[in-house]
C-alpha positions as CSV (number, residue, x, y, z in Angstrom):
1,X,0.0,0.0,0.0
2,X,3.2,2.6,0.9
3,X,4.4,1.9,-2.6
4,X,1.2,2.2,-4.5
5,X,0.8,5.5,-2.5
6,X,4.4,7.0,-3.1
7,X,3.6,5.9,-7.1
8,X,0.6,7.8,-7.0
9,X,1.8,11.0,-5.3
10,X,5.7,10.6,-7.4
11,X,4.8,10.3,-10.6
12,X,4.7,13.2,-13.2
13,X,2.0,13.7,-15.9
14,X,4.7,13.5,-18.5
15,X,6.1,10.5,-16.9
16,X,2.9,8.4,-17.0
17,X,2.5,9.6,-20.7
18,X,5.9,8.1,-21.5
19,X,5.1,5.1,-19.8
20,X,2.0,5.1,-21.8
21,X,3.8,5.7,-25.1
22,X,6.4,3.2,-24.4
23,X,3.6,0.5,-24.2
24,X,1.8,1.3,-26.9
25,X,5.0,2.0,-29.7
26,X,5.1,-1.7,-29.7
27,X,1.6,-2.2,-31.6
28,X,1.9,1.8,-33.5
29,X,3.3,2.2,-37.2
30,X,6.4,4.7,-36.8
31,X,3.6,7.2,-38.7
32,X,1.5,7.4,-35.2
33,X,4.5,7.9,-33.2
34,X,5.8,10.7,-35.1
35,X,2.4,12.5,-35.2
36,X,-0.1,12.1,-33.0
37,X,2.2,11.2,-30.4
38,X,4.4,13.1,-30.8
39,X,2.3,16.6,-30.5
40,X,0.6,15.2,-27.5
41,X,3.6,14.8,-26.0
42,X,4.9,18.7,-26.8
43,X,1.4,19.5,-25.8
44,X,1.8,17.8,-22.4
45,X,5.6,19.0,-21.6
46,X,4.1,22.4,-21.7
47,X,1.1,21.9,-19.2
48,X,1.5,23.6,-16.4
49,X,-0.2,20.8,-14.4
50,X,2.1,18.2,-13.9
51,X,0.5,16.3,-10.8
52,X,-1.0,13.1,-12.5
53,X,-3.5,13.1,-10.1
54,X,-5.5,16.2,-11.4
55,X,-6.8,15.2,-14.5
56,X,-9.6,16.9,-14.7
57,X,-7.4,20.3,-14.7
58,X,-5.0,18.8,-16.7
59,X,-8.1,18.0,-19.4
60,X,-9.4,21.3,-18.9
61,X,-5.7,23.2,-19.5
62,X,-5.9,20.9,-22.9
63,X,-8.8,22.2,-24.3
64,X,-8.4,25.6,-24.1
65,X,-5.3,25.9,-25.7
66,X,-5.2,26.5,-30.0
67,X,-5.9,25.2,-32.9
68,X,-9.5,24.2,-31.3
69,X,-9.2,20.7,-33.4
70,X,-5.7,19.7,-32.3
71,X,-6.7,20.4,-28.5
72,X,-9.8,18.3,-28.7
73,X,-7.5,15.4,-30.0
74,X,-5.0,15.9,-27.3
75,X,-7.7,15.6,-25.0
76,X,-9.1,12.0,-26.2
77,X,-5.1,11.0,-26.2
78,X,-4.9,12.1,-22.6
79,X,-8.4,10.5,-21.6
80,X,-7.0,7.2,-23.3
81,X,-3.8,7.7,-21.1
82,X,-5.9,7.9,-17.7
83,X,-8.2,4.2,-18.8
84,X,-5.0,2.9,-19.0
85,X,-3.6,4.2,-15.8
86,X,-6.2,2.6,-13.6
87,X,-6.0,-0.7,-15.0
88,X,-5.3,-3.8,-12.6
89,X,-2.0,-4.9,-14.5
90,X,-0.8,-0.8,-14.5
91,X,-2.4,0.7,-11.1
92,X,-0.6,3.7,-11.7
93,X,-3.9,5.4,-10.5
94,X,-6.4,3.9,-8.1
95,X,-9.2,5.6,-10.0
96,X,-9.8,7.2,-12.7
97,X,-10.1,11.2,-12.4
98,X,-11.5,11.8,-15.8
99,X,-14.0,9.2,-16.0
100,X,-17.5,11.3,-15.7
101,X,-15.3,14.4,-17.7
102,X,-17.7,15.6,-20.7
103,X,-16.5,16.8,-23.5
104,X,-17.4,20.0,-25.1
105,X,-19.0,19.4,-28.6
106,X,-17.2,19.3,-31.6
107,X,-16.8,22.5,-33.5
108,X,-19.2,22.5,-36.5
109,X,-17.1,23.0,-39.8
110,X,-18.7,24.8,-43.1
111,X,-17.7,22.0,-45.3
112,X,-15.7,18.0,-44.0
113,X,-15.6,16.7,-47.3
114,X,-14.7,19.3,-50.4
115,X,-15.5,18.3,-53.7
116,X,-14.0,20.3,-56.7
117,X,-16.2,21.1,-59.0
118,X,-16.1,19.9,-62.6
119,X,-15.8,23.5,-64.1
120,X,-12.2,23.9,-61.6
121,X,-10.7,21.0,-62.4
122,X,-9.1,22.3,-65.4
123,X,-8.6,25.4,-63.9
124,X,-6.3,23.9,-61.5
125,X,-4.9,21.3,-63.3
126,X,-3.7,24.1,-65.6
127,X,-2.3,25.7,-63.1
128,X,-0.6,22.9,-61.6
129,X,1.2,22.6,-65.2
130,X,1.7,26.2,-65.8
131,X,5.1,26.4,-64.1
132,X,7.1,23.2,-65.4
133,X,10.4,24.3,-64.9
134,X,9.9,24.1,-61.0
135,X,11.6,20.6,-60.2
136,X,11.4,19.8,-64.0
137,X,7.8,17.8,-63.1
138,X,4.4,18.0,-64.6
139,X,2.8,18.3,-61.3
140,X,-0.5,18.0,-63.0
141,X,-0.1,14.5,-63.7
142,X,0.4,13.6,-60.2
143,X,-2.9,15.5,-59.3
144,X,-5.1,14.1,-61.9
145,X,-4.0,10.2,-61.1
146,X,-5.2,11.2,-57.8
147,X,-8.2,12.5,-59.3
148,X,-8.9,9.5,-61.6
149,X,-7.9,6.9,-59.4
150,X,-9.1,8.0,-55.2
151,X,-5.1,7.0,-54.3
152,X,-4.0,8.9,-52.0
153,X,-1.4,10.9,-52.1
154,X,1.8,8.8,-50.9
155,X,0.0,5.8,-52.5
156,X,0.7,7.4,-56.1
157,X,4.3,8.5,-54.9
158,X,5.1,4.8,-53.5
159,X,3.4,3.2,-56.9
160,X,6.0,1.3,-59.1
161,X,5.9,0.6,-63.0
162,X,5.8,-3.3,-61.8
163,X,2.5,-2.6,-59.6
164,X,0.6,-1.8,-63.1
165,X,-0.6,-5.0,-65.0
166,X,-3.8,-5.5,-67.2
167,X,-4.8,-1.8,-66.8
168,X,-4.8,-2.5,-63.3
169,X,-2.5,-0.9,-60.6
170,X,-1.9,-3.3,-57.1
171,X,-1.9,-0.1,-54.0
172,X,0.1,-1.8,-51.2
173,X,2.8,0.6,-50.3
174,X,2.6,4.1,-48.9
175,X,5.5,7.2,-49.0
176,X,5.3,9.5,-46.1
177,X,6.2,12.3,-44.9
178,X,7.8,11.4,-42.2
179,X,9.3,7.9,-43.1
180,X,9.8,8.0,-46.5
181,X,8.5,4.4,-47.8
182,X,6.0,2.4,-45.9
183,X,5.8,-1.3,-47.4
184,X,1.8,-1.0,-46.7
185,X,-1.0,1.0,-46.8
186,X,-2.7,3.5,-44.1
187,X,-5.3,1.1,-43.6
188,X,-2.8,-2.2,-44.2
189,X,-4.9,-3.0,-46.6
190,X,-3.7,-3.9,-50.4
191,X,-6.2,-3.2,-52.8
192,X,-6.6,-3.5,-57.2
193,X,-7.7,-0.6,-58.7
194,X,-8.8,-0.6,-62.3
195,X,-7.3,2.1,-64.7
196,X,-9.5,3.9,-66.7
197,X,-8.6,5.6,-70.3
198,X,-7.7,9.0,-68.7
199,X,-4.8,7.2,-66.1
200,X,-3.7,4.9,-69.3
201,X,-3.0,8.7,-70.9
202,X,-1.3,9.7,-68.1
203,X,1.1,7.3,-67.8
204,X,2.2,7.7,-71.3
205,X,3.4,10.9,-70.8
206,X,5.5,10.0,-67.7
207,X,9.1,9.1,-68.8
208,X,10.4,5.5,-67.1
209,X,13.3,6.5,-66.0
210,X,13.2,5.1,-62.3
211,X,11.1,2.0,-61.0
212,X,8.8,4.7,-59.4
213,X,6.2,6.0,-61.8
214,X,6.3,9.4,-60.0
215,X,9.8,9.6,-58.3
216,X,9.3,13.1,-57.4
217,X,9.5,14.8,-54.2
218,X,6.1,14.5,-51.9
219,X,6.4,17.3,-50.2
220,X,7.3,19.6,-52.9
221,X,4.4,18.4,-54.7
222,X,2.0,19.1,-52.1
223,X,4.2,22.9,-51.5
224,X,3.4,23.5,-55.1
225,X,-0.3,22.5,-55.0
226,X,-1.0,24.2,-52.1
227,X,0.6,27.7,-53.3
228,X,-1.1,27.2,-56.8
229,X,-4.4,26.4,-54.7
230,X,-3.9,29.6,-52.8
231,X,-3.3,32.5,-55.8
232,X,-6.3,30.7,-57.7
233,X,-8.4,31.4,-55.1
234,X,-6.9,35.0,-54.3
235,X,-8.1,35.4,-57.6
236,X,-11.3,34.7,-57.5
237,X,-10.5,31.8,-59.9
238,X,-12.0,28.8,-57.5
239,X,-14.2,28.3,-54.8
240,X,-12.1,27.0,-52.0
241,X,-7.9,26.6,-51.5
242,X,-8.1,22.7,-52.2
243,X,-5.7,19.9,-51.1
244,X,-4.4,17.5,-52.9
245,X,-6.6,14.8,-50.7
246,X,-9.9,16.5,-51.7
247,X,-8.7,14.7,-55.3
248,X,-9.3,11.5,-53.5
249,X,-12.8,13.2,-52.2
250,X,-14.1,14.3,-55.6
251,X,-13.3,10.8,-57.3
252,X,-15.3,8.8,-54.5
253,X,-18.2,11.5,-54.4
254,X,-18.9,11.0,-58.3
255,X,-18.3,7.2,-58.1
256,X,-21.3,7.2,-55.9
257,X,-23.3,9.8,-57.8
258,X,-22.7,7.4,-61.0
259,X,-24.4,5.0,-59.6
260,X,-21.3,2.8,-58.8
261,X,-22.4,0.2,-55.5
262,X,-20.4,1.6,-52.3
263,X,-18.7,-2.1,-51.9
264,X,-17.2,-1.1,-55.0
265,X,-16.4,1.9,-54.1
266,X,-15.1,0.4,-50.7
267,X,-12.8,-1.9,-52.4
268,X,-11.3,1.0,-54.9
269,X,-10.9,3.1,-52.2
270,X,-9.3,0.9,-49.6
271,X,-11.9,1.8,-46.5
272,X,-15.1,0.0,-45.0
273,X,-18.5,1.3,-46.6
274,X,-19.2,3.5,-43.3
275,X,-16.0,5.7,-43.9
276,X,-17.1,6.5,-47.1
277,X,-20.5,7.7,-46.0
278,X,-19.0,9.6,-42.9
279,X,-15.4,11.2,-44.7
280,X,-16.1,11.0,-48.1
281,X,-19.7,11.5,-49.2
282,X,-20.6,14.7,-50.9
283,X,-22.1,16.4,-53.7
284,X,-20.2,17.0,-56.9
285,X,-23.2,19.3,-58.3
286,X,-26.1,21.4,-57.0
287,X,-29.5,19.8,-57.4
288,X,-32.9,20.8,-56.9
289,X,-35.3,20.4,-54.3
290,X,-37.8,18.6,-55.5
291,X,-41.7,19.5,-54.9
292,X,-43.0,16.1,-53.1
């Protein structure tokens, strides 16, 4: 009982977390670690509440700190970190502090799930193509593979010439950001996508000159997108500053509207049915309402 009581009153909040973390990077890709993680724990170093018995200050300190979004995150890590404190194997804790906590509700957003219209595709594909000399790359290419094919966007980077067979491309690896090549997927999933006429004149203008089919820089790709993305819309040229990931968005919203069944879709896609109701569902046109 001395011991479990000179734990409890000892140990830090950032110690507990590292004990946590420790635990759990056995089961994490390195991806999680150097995210998530890895803010939560800069997030927690700063908190001026280090007593790991006052979590419900320490969740409180969490959530009012900015960006809104990456505090409520930080606050379900933290909440994970006390359920696993109080378990019988662990006992850091005797009981959990945070148990009856409620969390404020989520933010509403304008818009989860941005679909670029038909009309500023070629807009910003154009753009995307404008400025070749940068890197020596037709950027657009990369952009509209996304577009045609829902990959994301270190699937296309990781793809190989020797993935493509039968107008079909095999998605099983992923380049990060932060890694460089993962030998699998975000959701560890491989998956067979078809290839449509558009991604078969696509890759005919790429040059094999490396196994990769785009052995371009990720992050410069997605530096160049998003400062094209920004001066169309200073411009008053598109609707929104898009992402390269709302390519993946737009090709699974007009799957659906085609009519294509959403285990299809699934499949392509390389989620479960409810993901791509909840993340990736929207409208590629205005419709309207009808009189019933």
């Amino acid at each position: 009982m001395l011991k479990l009581i000179f734990s409890i009153m000892s140990i830090t909040l950032v110690e507990a977390w590292q004990q946590f973390v420790d635990e759990r990077s056995i089961a994490l890709c390195p991806t999680s670690l150097t995210s998530d993680y890895q803010q939560t724990t800069k997030w927690l170093q700063r908190c001026p509440i280090q007593d790991f018995q006052q979590g419900r200050q320490i969740l409180t300190w969490v959530l009012q700190q900015h960006p809104v979004l990456s505090a409520r995150r930080v606050a379900m890590y933290v909440r994970s970190l006390y359920r696993w404190s109080v378990q019988e194997d662990i006992a850091i804790l005797p009981r959990n502090p945070v148990a009856s906590f409620r969390m404020p509700k989520k933010p509403q957003r304008d818009e989860d799930v941005i679909v670029i219209p038909r009309e500023e595709v070629g807009i910003l594909l154009a753009a995307l193509e404008a400025k070749l000399s940068h890197r020596d790359v037709n950027w657009a290419l990369y952009a509209e593979f996304m577009l045609q094919t829902a990959m994301r966007t270190g699937e296309v980077r990781a793809m190989r010439w020797d993935d493509i067979k039968d107008n079909r491309v095999l998605v099983h690896s992923n380049y990060t950001l932060t890694h460089g090549l993962k030998n699998s997927t975000k959701t560890n999933k491989r998956r067979s996508v078809p290839l449509n006429k558009k991604c078969i004149e696509i890759l005919d203008q790429v040059p094999q000159v490396d196994e990769y089919v785009f052995p371009w820089d990720r992050l410069a790709f997605q530096s160049f997108f998003r400062c094209r993305a920004v001066q169309l819309h200073t411009a008053g040229l598109t609707s929104h500053i898009y992402r390269p990931y709302d390519a993946r968005h737009t090709a699974i919203s007009r799957w659906l509207e085609a009519g294509i069944p959403i285990t299809q879709i699934a499949a392509w896609a390389g989620n479960t049915a409810n993901i791509i109701f909840k993340h990736y569902a929207g409208t590629t046109k205005e419709y309207e309402m009808p009189v019933l």
